[in-house]
C-alpha positions in Angstrom: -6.3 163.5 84.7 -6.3 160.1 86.3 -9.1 157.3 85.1 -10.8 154.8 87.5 -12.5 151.9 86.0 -15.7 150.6 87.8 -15.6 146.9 87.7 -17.6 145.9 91.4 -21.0 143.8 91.4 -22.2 140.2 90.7 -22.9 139.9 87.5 -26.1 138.3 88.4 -27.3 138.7 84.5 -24.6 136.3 83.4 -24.6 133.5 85.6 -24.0 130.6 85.9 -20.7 132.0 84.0 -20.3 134.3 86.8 -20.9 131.8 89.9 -17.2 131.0 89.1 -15.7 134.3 87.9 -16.1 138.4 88.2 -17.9 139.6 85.0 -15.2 141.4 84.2 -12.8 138.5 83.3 -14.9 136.5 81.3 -13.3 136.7 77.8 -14.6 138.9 74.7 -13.2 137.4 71.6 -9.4 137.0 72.2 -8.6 138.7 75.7 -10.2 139.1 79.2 -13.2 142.2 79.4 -11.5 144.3 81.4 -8.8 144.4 79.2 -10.8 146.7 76.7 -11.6 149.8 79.1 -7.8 149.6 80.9 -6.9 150.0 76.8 -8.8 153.1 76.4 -7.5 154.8 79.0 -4.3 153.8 78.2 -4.8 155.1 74.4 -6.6 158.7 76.0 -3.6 159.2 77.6 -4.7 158.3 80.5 -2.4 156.5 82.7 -2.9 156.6 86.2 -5.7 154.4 86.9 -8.0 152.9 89.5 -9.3 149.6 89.5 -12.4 149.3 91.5 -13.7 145.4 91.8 -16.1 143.4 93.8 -17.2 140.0 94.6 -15.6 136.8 95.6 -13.1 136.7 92.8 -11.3 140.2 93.1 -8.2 138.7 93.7 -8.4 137.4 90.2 -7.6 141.1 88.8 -4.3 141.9 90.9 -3.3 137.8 89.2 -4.0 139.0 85.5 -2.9 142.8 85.8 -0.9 143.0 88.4 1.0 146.7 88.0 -0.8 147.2 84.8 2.8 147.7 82.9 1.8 145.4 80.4 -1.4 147.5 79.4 0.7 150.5 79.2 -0.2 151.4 82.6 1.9 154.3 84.4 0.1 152.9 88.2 -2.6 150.7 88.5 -4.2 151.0 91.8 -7.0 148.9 93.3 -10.1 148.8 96.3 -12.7 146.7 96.8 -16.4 147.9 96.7 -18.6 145.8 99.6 -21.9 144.8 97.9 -24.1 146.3 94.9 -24.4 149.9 96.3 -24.3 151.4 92.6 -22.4 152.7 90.3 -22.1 156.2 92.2 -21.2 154.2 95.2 -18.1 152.3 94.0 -17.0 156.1 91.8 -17.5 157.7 95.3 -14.5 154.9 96.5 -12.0 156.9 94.5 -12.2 160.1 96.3 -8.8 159.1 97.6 -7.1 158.3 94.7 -8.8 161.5 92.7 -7.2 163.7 94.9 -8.3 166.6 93.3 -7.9 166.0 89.8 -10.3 165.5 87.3 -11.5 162.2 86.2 -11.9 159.4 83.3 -14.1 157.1 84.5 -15.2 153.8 82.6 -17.7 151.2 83.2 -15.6 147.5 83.1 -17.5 145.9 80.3 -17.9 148.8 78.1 -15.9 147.9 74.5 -15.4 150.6 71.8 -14.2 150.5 68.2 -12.8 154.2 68.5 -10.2 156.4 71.0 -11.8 158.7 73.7 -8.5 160.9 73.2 -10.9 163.9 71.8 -13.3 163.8 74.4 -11.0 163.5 77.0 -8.5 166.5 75.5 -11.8 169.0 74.9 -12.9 167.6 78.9 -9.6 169.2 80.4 -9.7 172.7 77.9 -13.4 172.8 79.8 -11.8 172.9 83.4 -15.3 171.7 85.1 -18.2 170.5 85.5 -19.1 166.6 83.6 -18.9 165.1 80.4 -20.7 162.5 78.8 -20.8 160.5 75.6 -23.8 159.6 74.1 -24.4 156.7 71.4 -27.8 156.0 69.3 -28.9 152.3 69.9 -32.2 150.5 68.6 -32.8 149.5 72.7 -32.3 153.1 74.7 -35.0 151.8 77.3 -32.1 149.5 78.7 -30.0 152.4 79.2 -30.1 155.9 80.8 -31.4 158.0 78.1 -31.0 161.8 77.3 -33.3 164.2 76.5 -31.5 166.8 74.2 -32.4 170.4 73.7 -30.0 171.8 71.2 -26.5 171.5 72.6 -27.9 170.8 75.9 -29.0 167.7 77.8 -31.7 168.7 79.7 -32.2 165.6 81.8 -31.6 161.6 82.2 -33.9 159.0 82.7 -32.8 155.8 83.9 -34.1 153.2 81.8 -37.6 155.1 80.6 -40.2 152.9 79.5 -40.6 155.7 76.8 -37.4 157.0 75.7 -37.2 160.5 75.0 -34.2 160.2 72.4 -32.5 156.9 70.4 -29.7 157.8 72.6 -27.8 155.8 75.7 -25.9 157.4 77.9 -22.8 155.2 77.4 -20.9 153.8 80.2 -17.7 157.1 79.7 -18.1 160.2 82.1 -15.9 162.7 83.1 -15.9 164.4 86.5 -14.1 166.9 88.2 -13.2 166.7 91.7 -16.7 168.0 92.7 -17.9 164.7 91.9 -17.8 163.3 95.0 -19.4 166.4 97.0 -22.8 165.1 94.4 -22.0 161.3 95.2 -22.8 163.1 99.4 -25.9 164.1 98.5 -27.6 161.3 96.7 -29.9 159.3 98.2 -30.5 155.4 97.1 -32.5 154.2 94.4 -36.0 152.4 94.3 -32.9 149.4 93.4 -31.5 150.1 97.0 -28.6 151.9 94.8 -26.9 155.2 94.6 -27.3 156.1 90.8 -25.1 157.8 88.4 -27.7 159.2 86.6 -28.8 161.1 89.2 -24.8 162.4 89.9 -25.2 163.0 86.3 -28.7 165.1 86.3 -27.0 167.2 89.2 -24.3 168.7 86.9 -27.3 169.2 84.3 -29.3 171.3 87.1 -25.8 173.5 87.6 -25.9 173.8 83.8 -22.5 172.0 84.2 -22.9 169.3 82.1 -21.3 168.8 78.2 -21.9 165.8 75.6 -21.2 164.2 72.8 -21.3 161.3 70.7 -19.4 158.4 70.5 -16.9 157.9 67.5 -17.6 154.2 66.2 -19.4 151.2 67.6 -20.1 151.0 71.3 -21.7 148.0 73.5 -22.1 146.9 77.1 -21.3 143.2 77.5 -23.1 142.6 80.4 -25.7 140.3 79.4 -25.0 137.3 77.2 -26.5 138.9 74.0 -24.5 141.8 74.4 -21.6 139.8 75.3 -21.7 138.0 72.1 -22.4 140.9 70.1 -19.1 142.6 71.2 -16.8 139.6 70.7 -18.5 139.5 67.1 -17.8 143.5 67.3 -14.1 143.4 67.9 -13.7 139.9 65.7 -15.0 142.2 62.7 -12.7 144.9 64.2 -9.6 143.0 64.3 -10.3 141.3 60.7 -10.2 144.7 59.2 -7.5 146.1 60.7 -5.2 143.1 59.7 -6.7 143.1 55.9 -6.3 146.8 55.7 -2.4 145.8 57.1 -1.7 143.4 54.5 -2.6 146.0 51.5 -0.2 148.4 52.5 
């Protein structure tokens, strides 16, 4: 499986912070934001990774990763996504690079407390189709948002006004190679935007489509509350893990 983390856009929600930098290399707590999705990859046993990036700064990434050896990375490949076409449009820049395989793919300023390494393992014994992993949050309208039948998702909304579950779809999905043929069909959003949710709602209609929730915390940092909140998050995280070092 090979991962590819999405990391284009403006950032237009954080400036002026982002008039000067990509989004994705402003620091959360003690390292740069992209550092956190390359990780959990890395940890998923997922190694062979594309870095798709955007914006004046892009250049900036191949400075502070170059190979991606120091990450743990096995290759670290890069391309540049012109504009804000969406999140389906910069996942349909890694048709290339897929090759075939099936995919990890990561949003850029989604942090977790926990590994993906389950997920990812039960995604390849599946053999097709889509994953996704879910999290309950106290704000679902910001997110897409689920409605869940049993085991089964039975459609996304993108950002409902009236939620139909406490859950976001979190910024993790796995695709396989079929992916892209979706990505081919989609036309743009009322945003101007080709929309994952609705590559997403595609594999629900083919009854294609798995989930599950999200082991520990999870945030977005892509505004400046949520930005805060997740250098708070992995603050608390990394105090814990050193006290619970020291009483060994």
């Amino acid at each position: 499986m090979r991962g590819v983390v999405l990391a284009g856009g403006l950032g237009t929600r954080l400036h002026p912070l982002t008039k000067v930098t990509n989004k994705h290399l402003l620091p959360v707590y003690d390292r740069p934001m992209i550092y956190y999705p390359l990780e959990t990859l890395v940890e998923a046993g997922v190694d062979d990774v594309l870095l798709v990036t955007g914006g004046n700064k892009a250049g900036d990434f191949l400075q502070l990763l170059g190979n991606g050896k120091e990450l743990g990375l096995k290759r670290l490949s890069y391309t540049y996504q012109q504009g804000e076409g969406g999140i389906a449009d910069a996942l349909a820049l890694a048709e290339d690079f897929a090759d075939g395989s099936p995919i990890a793919v990561i949003l850029g300023d989604n942090v977790i407390e926990k590994s993906i390494a389950g997920p990812v393992a039960r995604f390849r014994e599946q053999g097709r189709g889509a994953k996704i992993l879910i999290k309950e949050v106290h704000d679902p309208q910001r997110f897409g948002v689920p409605t869940l039948d049993g085991s089964r998702v039975t459609r996304i909304d993108e950002k409902p006004a009236r939620p139909a579950s406490p859950y976001a779809v979190t910024g993790i999905y796995m695709y396989d190679a079929t992916v892209f043929d979706i990505i081919r069909t989609l036309t743009p959003s009322r945003r101007g935007e080709l929309e994952i949710t609705d590559v997403n709602n595609a594999y629900i209609a083919r009854n294609e489509l798995t989930w599950e929730v999200l082991d520990g915390w999870w945030t977005d940092a892509g505004t400046f509350e949520s930005l805060h909140a997740a250098s708070n998050l992995v603050a608390a995280m990394r105090a814990a893990r050193k006290a619970a070092a020291n009483q060994r």
